[in-house]
N, C-alpha and C positions, 0 to 999 in steps of 0.2 A: 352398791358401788360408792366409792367415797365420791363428795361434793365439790368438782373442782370446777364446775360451770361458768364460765369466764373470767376466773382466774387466769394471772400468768405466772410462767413458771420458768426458771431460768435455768440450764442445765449447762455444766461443763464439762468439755471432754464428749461433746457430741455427735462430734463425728464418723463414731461407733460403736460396738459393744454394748454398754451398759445406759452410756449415752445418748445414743440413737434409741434403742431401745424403746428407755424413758418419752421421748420427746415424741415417738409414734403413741406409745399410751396413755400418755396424757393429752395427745390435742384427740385421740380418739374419746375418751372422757369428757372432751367440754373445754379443755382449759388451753388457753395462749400458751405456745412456748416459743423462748429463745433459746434457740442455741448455738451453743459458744464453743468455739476449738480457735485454733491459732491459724488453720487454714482454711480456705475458705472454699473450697470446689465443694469437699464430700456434705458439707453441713449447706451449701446452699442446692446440694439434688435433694437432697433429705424434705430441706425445708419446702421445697416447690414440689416435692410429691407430697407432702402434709397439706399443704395447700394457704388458704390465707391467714390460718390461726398461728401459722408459723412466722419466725424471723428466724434469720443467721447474720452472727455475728461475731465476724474473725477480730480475736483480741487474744494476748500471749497473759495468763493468769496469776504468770510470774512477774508484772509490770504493774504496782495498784492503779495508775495512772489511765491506762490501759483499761482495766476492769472499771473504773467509775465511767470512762466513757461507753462502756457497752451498758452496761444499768442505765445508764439515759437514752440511750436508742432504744431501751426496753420499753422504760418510762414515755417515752415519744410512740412512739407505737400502739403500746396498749395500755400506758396510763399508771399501771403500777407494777410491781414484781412482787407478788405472796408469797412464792415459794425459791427459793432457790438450792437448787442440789449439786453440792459440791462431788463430780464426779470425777472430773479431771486427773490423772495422777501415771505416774510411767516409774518403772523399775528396773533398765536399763542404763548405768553399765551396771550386770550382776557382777560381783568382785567379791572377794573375799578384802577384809579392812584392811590388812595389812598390803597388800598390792591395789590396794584401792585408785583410782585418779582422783586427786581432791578438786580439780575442777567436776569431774561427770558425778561424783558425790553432790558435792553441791546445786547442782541444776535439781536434780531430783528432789533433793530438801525444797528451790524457789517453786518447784510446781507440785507438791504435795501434800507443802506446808503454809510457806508464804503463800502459796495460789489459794487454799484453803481462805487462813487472816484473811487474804485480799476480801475474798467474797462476800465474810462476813462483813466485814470492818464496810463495805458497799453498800450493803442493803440495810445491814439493822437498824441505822438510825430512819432511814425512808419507812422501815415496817414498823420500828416504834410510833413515831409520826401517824401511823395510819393506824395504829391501836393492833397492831400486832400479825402475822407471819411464821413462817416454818422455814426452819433452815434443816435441811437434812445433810448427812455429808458421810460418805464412803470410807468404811474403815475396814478392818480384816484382824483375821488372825493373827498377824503379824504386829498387831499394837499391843499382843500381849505375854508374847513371848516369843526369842529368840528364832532366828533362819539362817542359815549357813549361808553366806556370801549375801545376804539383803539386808546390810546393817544400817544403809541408806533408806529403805525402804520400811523395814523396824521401827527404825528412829520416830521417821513423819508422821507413820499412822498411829505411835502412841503419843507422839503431841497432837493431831490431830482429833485424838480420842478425848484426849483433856482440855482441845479448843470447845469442844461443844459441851464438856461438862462446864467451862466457862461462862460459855454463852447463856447455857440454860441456870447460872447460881446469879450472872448481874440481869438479868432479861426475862426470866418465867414472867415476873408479877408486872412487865409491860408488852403480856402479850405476845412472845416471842417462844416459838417449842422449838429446840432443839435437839436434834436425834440423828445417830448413828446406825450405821447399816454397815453389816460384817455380814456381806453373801458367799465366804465360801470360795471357793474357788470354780471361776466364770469360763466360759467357754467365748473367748476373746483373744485378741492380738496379743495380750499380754502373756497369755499362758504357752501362744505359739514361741514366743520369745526367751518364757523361763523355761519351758522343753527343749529347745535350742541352746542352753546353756549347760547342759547335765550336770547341773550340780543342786545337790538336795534331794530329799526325795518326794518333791513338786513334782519336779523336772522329771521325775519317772512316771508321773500318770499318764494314762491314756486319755483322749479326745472325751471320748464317753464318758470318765469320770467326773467329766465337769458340767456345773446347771447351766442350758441356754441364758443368753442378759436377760430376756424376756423377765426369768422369773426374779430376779432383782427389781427388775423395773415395774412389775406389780406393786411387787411388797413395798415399794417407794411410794405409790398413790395409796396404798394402804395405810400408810405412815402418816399420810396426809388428813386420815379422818379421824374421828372421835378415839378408836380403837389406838393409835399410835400414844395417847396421852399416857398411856400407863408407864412407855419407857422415855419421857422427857430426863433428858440429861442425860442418858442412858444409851445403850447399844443392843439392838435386837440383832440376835445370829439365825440367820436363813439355814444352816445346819440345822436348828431347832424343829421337830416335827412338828409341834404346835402351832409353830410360827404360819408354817406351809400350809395345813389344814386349814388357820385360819384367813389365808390368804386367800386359798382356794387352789392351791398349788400341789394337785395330788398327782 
């Protein structure tokens, strides 16, 4: 199992699915986590059933102001943040462009995009400082080609995909891995939502079709050890059977 023994690890978007997930297996691991959503009930049961290795901490990801102040109750807390996993992200109003709302377009760019920059733009210099850190950050299918009515949602995860090819071109050589995670389609709120929108052919799979968060939120502590180095700057797809195998994800 990878090495995350008192580390901490910052998660957003944790108050469930992929998020939650995460923040159960990594303080089962060893490692401190915060987490982060914009409301505060579901992430503060979460955090008190995880117990003392946990924080929660309600902050809107869309606000950078906002996120620098939760990085310091992280910082206060347990002293530093090594990992921070950008997970946070929502794909509601599904539209097609052309009837799109350029207000609910835009919300979704401040929190899938900017909430993403936020993150980074947060921690890097504190992980630089400390001689280096992991930023992982949630990407999909959809950062790399076209989806009927998710051109909001398109849009973020292929600039989100090119934030971490960023991060890992100014930042590998002070210590900083950068890495992308395309799990696929998740067995989460979201999908009850793009099922509820019948449009695409998402929206037509069944429940079964799609991986519990669980095994996302493995291959995220996976990412976290030696084995992740090979895709710095890069995007591993949990579709990949090798990925699973080697995850332990059979």
């Amino acid at each position: 199992m990878t090495d995350v023994q008192g580390k901490t690890v910052m998660i957003t978007g944790a108050s469930r699915g992929i998020g939650e997930s995460a923040a159960r297996i990594f303080a089962e691991a060893g490692a401190n986590v915060v987490l982060v959503a914009r409301g505060a009930t579901d992430i503060e049961r979460i955090a008190g059933e995880i117990g003392d290795k946990a924080l929660a901490v309600t902050c809107d990801v869309a606000d950078y102001q906002a996120f620098e102040a939760a990085v310091a109750k992280a910082i206060a807390a347990f002293g530093s943040v090594d990992v921070l996993i950008n997970n946070a992200g929502v794909i509601e109003p599904i539209s097609h462009l052309s009837t799109s709302d350029p207000e609910g377009w835009g919300k979704v760019i401040d929190i899938n995009l900017k909430g993403v920059y936020h993150g980074m733009r947060a921690v890097q210099p504190l992980m630089e400082a400390a001689g280096g850190g992991t930023i992982l950050t949630i990407s999909s299918g959809a950062a790399h080609g076209p989806v009927e009515a998710w051109s909001h949602y398109c849009a973020s995860k292929a600039a989100v995909n090119m934030l971490t090819r960023c991060v890992d071109k100014e930042a590998r050589d002070k210590g900083i891995r950068a890495i992308g995670l395309s799990p696929g389609t998740v067995a989460t709120e979201m999908q009850r939502e793009i099922k509820a929108s019948g449009v695409n052919p998402v929206s037509q799979l069944e429940w079964s079709d799609h991986i519990p968060p669980e095994w996302p939120a493995k291959c995220l502590l996976w990412m976290c050890g030696p084995e992740g180095d090979d895709w710095l700057g890069d995007e591993i797809s949990l579709r990949d059977e090798n990925i699973r195998k080697a995850v332990g994800l059979v």
